[in-house]
C-alpha positions, 0 to 999 in steps of 0.5 A: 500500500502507497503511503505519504504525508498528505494526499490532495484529493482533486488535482484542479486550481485548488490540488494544484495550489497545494501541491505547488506550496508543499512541493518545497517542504519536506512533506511527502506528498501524492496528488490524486485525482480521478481525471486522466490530466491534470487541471480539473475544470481548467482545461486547455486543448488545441483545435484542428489547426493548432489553436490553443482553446480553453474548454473551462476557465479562461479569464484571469479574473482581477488580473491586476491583484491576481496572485497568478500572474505574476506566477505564470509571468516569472515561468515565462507564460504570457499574459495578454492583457486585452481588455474584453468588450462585453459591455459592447455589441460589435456593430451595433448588431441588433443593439442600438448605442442608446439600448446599450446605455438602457441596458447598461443603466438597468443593470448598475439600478439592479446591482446598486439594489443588491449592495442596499439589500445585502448591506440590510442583511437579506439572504433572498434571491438577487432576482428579488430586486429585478425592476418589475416588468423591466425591459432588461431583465432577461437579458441581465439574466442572461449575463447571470447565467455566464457570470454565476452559472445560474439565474438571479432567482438561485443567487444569494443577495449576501453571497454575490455582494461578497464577490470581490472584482476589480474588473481587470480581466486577461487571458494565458496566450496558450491557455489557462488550463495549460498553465495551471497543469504545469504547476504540477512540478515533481510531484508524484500524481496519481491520475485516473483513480477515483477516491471512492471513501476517506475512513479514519486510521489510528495516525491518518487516514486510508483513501479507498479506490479501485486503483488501490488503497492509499495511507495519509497523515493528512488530506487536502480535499480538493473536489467540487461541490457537486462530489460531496453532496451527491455522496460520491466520496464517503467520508467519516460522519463527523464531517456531515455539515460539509455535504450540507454545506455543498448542498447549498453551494450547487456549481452552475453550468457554463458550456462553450462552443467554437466555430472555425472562421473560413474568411476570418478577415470578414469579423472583427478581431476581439469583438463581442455579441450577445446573441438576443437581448429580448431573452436570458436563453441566448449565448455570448460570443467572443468574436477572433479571440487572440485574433485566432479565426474562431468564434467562442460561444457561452451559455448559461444557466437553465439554457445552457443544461437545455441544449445539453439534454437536447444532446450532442450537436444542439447548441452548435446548431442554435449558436449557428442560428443565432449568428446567422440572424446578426451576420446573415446567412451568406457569411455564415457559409464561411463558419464550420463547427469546431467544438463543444462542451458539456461539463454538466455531463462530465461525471467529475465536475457536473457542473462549471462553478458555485453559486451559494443558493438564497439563505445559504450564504454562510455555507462558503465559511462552513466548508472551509472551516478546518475540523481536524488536524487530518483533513484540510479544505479548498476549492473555489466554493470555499473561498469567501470572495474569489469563488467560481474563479482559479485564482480563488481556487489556487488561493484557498490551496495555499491556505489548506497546504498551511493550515497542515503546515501548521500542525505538529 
C-alpha cells in the first residue's frame, strides 16, 4: 500500500495550489485525482489547426491583484492583457448605442439594489430586486447565467455582494488550463483513480479506490461541490455539515462552443455579441479571440443544461442560428463547427462553478472551516470572495497546504 504525508484529493486550481506550496517542504506528498490530466475544470486543448482553446476557465479574473500572474509571468507564460468588450455589441448588431446605455443603466439600478439589500442583511434571491416588468431583465439574466452559472432567482443577495472584482480581466496566450497543469512540478500524481471513501486510521487516514488503497497523515480535499453532496466520496460522519454545506453551494453550468472562421478577415478581431437581448436563453460570443479565426460561444444557466439534454450537436446548431440572424446567412457559409462542451455531463465536475443558493450564504465559511488536524479544505466554493474563479481556487490551496503546515 502507497503511503505519504498528505494526499490532495482533486488535482484542479485548488490540488494544484497545494501541491505547488508543499512541493518545497519536506512533506511527502501524492496528488490524486480521478481525471486522466491534470487541471480539473481548467482545461486547455488545441483545435484542428493548432489553436490553443480553453474548454473551462479562461479569464484571469482581477488580473491586476491576481496572485497568478505574476506566477505564470516569472515561468515565462504570457499574459495578454486585452481588455474584453462585453459591455459592447460589435456593430451595433441588433443593439442600438442608446439600448446599450438602457441596458447598461438597468443593470448598475439592479446591482446598486443588491449592495442596499445585502448591506440590510437579506439572504433572498438577487432576482428579488429585478425592476418589475423591466425591459432588461432577461437579458441581465442572461449575463447571470455566464457570470454565476445560474439565474438571479438561485443567487444569494449576501453571497454575490461578497464577490470581490476589480474588473481587470486577461487571458494565458496558450491557455489557462495549460498553465495551471504545469504547476504540477515533481510531484508524484496519481491520475485516473477515483477516491471512492476517506475512513479514519489510528495516525491518518486510508483513501479507498479501485486503483488501490492509499495511507495519509493528512488530506487536502480538493473536489467540487457537486462530489460531496451527491455522496460520491464517503467520508467519516463527523464531517456531515460539509455535504450540507455543498448542498447549498450547487456549481452552475457554463458550456462553450467554437466555430472555425473560413474568411476570418470578414469579423472583427476581439469583438463581442450577445446573441438576443429580448431573452436570458441566448449565448455570448467572443468574436477572433487572440485574433485566432474562431468564434467562442457561452451559455448559461437553465439554457445552457437545455441544449445539453437536447444532446450532442444542439447548441452548435442554435449558436449557428443565432449568428446567422446578426451576420446573415451568406457569411455564415464561411463558419464550420469546431467544438463543444458539456461539463454538466462530465461525471467529475457536473457542473462549471458555485453559486451559494438564497439563505445559504454562510455555507462558503462552513466548508472551509478546518475540523481536524487530518483533513484540510479548498476549492473555489470555499473561498469567501474569489469563488467560481482559479485564482480563488489556487488561493484557498495555499491556505489548506498551511493550515497542515501548521500542525505538529
Amino acid at each position: 500500500m502507497i503511503s505519504c504525508d498528505v494526499a490532495i484529493v482533486g488535482a484542479g486550481a485548488a490540488g494544484l495550489g497545494a501541491a505547488w506550496r508543499l512541493a518545497s517542504t519536506s512533506r511527502s506528498v501524492v496528488l490524486i485525482d480521478a481525471r486522466d490530466r491534470l487541471g480539473g475544470r481548467a482545461h486547455t486543448v488545441t483545435t484542428r489547426e493548432g489553436d490553443p482553446i480553453d474548454l473551462g476557465c479562461e479569464w484571469l479574473h482581477s488580473g491586476d491583484v491576481n496572485p497568478l500572474v505574476p506566477l505564470f509571468e516569472s515561468l515565462g507564460i504570457e499574459i495578454d492583457r486585452t481588455k474584453p468588450k462585453w459591455d459592447e455589441q460589435d456593430g451595433n448588431r441588433g443593439f442600438s448605442p442608446e439600448q446599450q446605455r438602457e441596458f447598461a443603466e438597468a443593470f448598475d439600478a439592479f446591482e446598486e439594489r443588491l449592495a442596499e439589500a445585502a448591506d440590510q442583511g437579506r439572504d433572498d434571491a438577487a432576482s428579488r430586486y429585478f425592476e418589475p416588468n423591466g425591459r432588461w431583465n432577461a437579458l441581465i439574466d442572461a449575463v447571470s447565467s455566464y457570470y454565476n452559472g445560474t439565474e438571479y432567482d438561485r443567487v444569494s443577495v449576501l453571497d454575490y455582494a461578497r464577490y470581490v472584482d476589480t474588473g481587470v480581466n486577461w487571458r494565458v496566450r496558450r491557455g489557462y488550463g495549460a498553465a495551471l497543469s504545469a504547476m504540477a512540478g515533481s510531484v508524484t500524481c496519481r491520475l485516473g483513480v477515483r477516491v471512492e471513501a476517506i475512513e479514519d486510521r489510528p495516525n491518518g487516514l486510508i483513501l479507498r479506490s479501485a486503483g488501490g488503497d492509499l495511507e495519509a497523515r493528512h488530506v487536502v480535499l480538493s473536489v467540487p461541490t457537486t462530489v460531496l453532496a451527491g455522496g460520491r466520496l464517503i467520508l467519516p460522519s463527523r464531517f456531515d455539515a460539509k455535504v450540507e454545506a455543498a448542498n447549498g453551494l450547487p456549481l452552475g453550468l457554463a458550456n462553450k462552443v467554437f466555430f472555425r472562421l473560413r474568411e476570418p478577415e470578414r469579423f472583427s478581431v476581439e469583438g463581442h455579441l450577445f446573441g438576443r437581448i429580448d431573452t436570458a436563453a441566448t449565448g455570448s460570443y467572443q468574436l477572433r479571440p487572440f485574433g485566432q479565426p474562431l468564434i467562442e460561444g457561452f451559455f448559461g444557466g437553465r439554457h445552457a443544461a437545455a441544449l445539453e439534454a437536447e444532446g450532442p450537436g444542439a447548441m452548435t446548431a442554435f449558436a449557428l442560428e443565432e449568428l446567422r440572424g446578426l451576420f446573415g446567412a451568406e457569411l455564415i457559409r464561411s463558419i464550420e463547427p469546431e467544438c463543444e462542451t458539456a461539463w454538466g455531463q462530465d461525471p467529475f465536475a457536473l457542473g462549471s462553478y458555485s453559486h451559494a443558493l438564497p439563505g445559504h450564504a454562510e455555507a462558503r465559511q462552513v466548508l472551509a472551516q478546518q475540523v481536524d488536524d487530518r483533513v484540510t479544505w479548498a476549492g473555489e466554493a470555499t473561498h469567501a470572495q474569489a469563488f467560481s474563479t482559479a485564482h480563488g481556487a489556487w488561493e484557498t490551496g495555499l491556505r489548506a497546504a498551511e493550515e497542515i503546515l501548521a500542525l505538529r
